[in-house]
N, C-alpha and C positions, 0 to 999 in steps of 0.2 A: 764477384768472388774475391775476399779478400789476398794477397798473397801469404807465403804460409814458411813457419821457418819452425824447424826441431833441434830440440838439444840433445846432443847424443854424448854419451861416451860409456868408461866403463863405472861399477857400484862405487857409492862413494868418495867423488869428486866433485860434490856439489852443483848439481845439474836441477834439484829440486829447489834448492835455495837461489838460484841465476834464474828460475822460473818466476818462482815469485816477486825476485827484486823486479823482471823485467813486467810485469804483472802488475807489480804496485800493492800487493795484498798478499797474506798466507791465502793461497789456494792449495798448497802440496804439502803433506805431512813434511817435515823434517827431521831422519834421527842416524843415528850414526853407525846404526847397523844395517848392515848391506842389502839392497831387495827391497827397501820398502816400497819403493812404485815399482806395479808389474806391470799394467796397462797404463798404456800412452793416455794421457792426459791432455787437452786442448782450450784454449782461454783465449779471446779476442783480447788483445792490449796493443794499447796506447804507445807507442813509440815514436816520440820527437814531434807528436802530431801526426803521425799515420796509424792508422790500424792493421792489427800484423794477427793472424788466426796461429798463436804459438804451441807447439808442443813440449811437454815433459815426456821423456821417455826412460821405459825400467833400464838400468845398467847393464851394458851388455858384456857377454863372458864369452867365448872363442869355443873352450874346452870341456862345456859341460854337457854331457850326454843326458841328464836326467829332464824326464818329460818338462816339470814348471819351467826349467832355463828354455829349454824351446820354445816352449810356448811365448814367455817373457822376449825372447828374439826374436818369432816371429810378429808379434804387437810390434817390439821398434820397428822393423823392417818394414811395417806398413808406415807409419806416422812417417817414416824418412819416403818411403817412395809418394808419400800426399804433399810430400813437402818440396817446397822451389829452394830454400838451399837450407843448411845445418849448420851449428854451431857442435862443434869438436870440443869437448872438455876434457882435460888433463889436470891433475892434481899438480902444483908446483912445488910442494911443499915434499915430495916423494918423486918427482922427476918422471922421466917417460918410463914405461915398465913394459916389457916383451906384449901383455894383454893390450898398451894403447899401438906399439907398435905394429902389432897382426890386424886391431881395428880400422887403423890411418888404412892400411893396405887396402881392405873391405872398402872403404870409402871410398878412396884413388875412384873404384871401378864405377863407381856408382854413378856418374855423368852426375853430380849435383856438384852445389857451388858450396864452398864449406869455407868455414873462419875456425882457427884452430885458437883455442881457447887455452890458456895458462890459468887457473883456479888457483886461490888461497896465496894471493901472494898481497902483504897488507907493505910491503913498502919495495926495494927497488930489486927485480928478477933478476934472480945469481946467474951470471951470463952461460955458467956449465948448462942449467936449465933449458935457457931459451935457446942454448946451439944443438941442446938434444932433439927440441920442440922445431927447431931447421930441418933437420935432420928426415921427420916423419913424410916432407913433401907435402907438404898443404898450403903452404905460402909461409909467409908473414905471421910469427905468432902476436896475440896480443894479451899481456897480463893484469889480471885483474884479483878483486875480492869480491866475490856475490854477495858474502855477509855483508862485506862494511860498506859496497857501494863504490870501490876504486876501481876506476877505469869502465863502469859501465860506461859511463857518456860515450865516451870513445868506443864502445861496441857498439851500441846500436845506432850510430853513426855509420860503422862498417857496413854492420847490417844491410842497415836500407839502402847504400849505396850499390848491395848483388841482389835486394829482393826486386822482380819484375812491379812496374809502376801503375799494374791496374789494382783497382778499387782503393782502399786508401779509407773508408768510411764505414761507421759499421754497419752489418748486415744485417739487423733487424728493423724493420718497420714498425712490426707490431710485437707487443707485448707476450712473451710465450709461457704458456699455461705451466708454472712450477710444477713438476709431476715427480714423487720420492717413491725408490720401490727400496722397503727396509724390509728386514725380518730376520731370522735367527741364521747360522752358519750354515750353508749347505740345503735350502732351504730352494734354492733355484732360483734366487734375485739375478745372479749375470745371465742365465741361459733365460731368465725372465726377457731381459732385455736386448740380448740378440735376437729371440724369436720377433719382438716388435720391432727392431729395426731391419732385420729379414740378413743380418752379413754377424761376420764374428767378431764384435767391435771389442768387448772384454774379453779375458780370459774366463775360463772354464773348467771344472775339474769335481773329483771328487777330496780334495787336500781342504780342508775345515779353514776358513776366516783366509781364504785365497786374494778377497778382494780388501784390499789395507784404506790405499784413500777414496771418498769419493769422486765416480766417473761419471762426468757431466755431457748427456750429447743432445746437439741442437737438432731436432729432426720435427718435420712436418707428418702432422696424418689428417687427412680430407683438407687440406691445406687450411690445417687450423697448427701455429709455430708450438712447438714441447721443446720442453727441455728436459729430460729425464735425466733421472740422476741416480745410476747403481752404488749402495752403500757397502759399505761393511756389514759382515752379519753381528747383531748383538747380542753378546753372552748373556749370562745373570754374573752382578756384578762381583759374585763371589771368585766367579774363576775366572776374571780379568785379573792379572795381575802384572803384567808386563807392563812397561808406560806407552812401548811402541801398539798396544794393543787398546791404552785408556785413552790415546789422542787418536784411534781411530774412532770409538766409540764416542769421543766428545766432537768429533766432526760427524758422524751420521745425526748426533743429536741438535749442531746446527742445522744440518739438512733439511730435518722433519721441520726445525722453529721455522725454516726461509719455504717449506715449499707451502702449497696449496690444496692436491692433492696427495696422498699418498696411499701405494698402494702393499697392503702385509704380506707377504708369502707365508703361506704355511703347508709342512709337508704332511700330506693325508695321512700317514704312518705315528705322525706324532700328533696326532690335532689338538690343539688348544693345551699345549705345554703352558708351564706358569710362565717362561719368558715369551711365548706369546700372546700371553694376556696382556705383560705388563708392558710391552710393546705397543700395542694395538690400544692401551690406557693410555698411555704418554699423547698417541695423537689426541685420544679425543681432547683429553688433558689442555693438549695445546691450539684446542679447535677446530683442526685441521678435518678437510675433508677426508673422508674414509673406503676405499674397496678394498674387499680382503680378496684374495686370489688362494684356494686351495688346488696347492700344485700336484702332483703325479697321481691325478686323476685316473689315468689308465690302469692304474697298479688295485682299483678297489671292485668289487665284485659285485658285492648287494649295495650299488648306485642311491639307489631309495632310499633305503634304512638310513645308508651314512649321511644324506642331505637333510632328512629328518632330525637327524641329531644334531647337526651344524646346527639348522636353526633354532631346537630348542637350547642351547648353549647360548644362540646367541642372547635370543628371550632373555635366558638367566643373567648374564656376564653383564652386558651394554645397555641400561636403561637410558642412558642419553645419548646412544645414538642407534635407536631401534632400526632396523629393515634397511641396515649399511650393505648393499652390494655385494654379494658374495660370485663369484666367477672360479668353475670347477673346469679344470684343464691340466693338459701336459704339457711345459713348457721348452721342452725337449722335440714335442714334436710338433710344438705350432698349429697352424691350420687356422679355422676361422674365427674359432676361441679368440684369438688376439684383438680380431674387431669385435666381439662382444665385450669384451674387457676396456676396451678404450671408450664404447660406447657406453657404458656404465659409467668410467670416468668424466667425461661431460656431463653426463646427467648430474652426477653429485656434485659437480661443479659449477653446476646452474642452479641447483638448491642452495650450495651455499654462499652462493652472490644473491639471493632472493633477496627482497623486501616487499613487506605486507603494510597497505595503507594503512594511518592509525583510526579513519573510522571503520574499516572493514574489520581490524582488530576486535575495538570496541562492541561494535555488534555482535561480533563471536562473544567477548566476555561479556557481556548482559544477559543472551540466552546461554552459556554454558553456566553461570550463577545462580541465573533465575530456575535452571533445572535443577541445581546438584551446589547450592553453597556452602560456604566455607562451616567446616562444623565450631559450634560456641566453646570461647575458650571464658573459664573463670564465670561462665552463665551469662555473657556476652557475646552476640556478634560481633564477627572481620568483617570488616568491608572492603571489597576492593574496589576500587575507585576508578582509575584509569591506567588505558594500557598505552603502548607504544614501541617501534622495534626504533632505537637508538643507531643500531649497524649490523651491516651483515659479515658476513666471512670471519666465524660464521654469525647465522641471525642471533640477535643479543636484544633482548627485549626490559622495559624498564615497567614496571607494575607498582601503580602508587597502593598503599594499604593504610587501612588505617590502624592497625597496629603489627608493623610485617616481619618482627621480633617474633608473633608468636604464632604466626600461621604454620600449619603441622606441614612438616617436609612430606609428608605422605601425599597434603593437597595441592603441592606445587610440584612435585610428581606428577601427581591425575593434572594440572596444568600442560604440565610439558605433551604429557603423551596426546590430551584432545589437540593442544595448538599442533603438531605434528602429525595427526593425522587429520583434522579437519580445516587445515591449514596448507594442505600437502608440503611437508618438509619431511622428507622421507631420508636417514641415511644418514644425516651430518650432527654431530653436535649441536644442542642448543643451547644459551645462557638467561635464566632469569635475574636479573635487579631487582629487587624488594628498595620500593621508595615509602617515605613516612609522609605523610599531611594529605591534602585537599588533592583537585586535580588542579595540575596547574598551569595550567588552559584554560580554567573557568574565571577566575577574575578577569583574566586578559575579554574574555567572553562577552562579559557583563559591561564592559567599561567601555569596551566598540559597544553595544547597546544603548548604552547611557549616552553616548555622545550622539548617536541617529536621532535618539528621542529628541533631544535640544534639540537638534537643527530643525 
């Protein structure tokens, strides 16, 4: 187990910016309005050569009664109690203020080992500052800039010298399965994602676009390593209009490009809204394996009719990627739904690492031709020639033609749908390549032949 340090303090003092410098990478949105990380955030990094399991945590407020700040306190107050010691962040630039002085207090109690942090200071601390920063009882302050990079050296120097000296290396062995739960606002992606880790690791709510950056957690299931990743909900882009709302949306839209599966929430009540169409397009779009998950299952009556209509929708909508996983549940109230849903996500995760030999291919395409060829364009046959899968994830297949300008998109349609079913790829994306000429295997063919004959 790595040891483990969080960055605390109060809203904007750059706690999210000191994350990522210590990080190495934007991993946490950054914007200057206050609240934008509500749940604790976590990211193995590299410090001086040891590996440190770090937090970002939402800013914390003293005096607000209103349910989100709770909730936002209660998240830090976990990430701090996971953590062996904390970094205390203080604005310089604005001086101690009654809110860091009631937090320092909180902290005193907390038996953790703490480094009180001076933020935004880009040249030498106005000494009124640092005697206020005495003052709070934390030790020694030390001043820095997260933006520019002054005085980090010298922290996480501090650092490691109060984190405990076990592990040091990072904790993954194996490769862990990218897994993205995206979908519209309010949709059930965070209660998606506690019900699968079984604790309340995100926040939760009925308040619309609650969840700002992506929340990445490393969790084992049948001890095969995920990394789930709860997103932002995404709007239709007409009514984004915020930037702190467009640089959420352009990080969920990293997310879908870096994951491998991913899975759509949609709420039964709204089914197949246009933004989640054009959601659930964007994956295939991007290849990505696919399970849709319609959430509050409980709340529908005639069971039947409404699954019948899922799938005729789906029929309609998704031609390339037919018999995608669908998982009907409440995600609010868990139960064994959760392992149908993950088992579903293996499956199409093992579809879309498949590869099909190119003579297995082949034989498929000679008897699916010789039953049902290509129809004559200009009172000439297509010929298709030779097939082959190029790569998977997902499978991408290259098909020589001999003239593949003008084969009817209707027939490389009826293509896609026999290779996916008599091929079993059931559920992911597939890509055809239209090649022009010969096959081009056959010379190579001919010319080992030529050469056995001389010998």
């Amino acid at each position: 187990m790595l040891p483990t340090l969080a960055i605390l303090g109060r809203p904007n003092v750059g706690k999210s910016t000191l994350f990522n410098r210590l990080a190495g990478r934007q991993l946490a949105i950054v914007d200057d309005v206050p609240g934008v990380t509500r749940d604790y955030r976590a990211a193995e990094v590299d410090l001086a050569g040891r590996y440190v399991q770090l937090y970002d945590t939402a800013g914390l407020e003293d005096d607000k009664k209103d349910s989100l700040f709770v909730r936002m306190r209660e998240q830090t107050s976990r990430a701090l109690a996971l953590s062996d010691a904390a970094l205390f962040v203080i604005d310089g630039r604005v001086g101690v203020t009654p809110l860091d002085a009631s937090l320092a207090g909180w902290l005193r109690k907390q038996n953790k080992k703490i480094i009180l942090v001076i933020n935004k200071i880009e040249s030498e601390c106005p000494p009124a500052v640092r005697a206020e920063a005495h003052r709070l009882g934390l030790g020694e302050p030390l001043a820095i800039s997260a933006s520019h990079g002054d005085g980090v050296r010298d922290l996480i120097h501090e650092a490691l010298k109060i984190l405990p000296q076990r592990g040091g290396a990072k904790t993954e062995d194996e490769k862990p399965l990218r897994l993205a739960i995206v979908g519209r606002p309010n949709a059930g992606k965070s209660t998606l994602l506690n019900s699968l880790l079984n604790e309340p690791r995100v926040m939760v709510g009925a308040e619309p676009g609650l969840t700002r950056d992506s929340i990445a957690v490393d969790w084992h299931y049948d001890n095969q390593a995920v990394r789930l990743v709860d997103t932002a909900g995404l709007r239709r882009r007409s009514r984004v209009d915020s930037a702190l709302e467009k640089m959420a949306v352009t990080d969920t839209q990293r997310i879908i490009r870096l994951a491998e599966v991913a899975i759509v929430v949609m709420d039964v009540q709204t089914l197949f809204d246009k933004q989640d169409l054009q959601i659930t397009q964007m994956i295939i779009d991007e290849g990505r394996a696919l399970v849709l998950v319609i959430n509050k299952w409980d709340l529908v009556k005639d069971k039947t009719a409404v699954r019948k209509s899922i799938e005729r929708k789906l029929e309609e909508l998704f031609h390339n990627a037919k018999a995608v996983p669908v998982i009907t549940l409440s995600a609010l109230r868990g139960g064994r739904e959760m392992d149908e849903l993950m088992q579903a996500v293996f499956r199409v995760y093992q579809v879309w690492n498949k590869r099909i030999s190119t003579g297995k291919l082949n034989r498929w395409l000679m008897e699916l031709t010789a039953n049902h060829p290509p129809p004559l364009v200009g009172g000439r046959p297509i010929k298709l020639r030779y097939m082959t899968q190029v790569k998977a994830r997902p499978p991408t297949f290259a098909l020589w033609i001999s003239r593949p300008d003008e084969l009817p998109q209707s027939y490389e349609k009826y293509l896609l749908n026999h290779l996916r079913k008599d091929l079993d790829l059931p559920g992911v994306p597939l890509r055809l390549m239209r090649k022009k000429g010969e096959n081009p295997y056959e010379h190579k063919a001919k010319r080992s032949n030529d050469r056995q004959s001389k010998k």
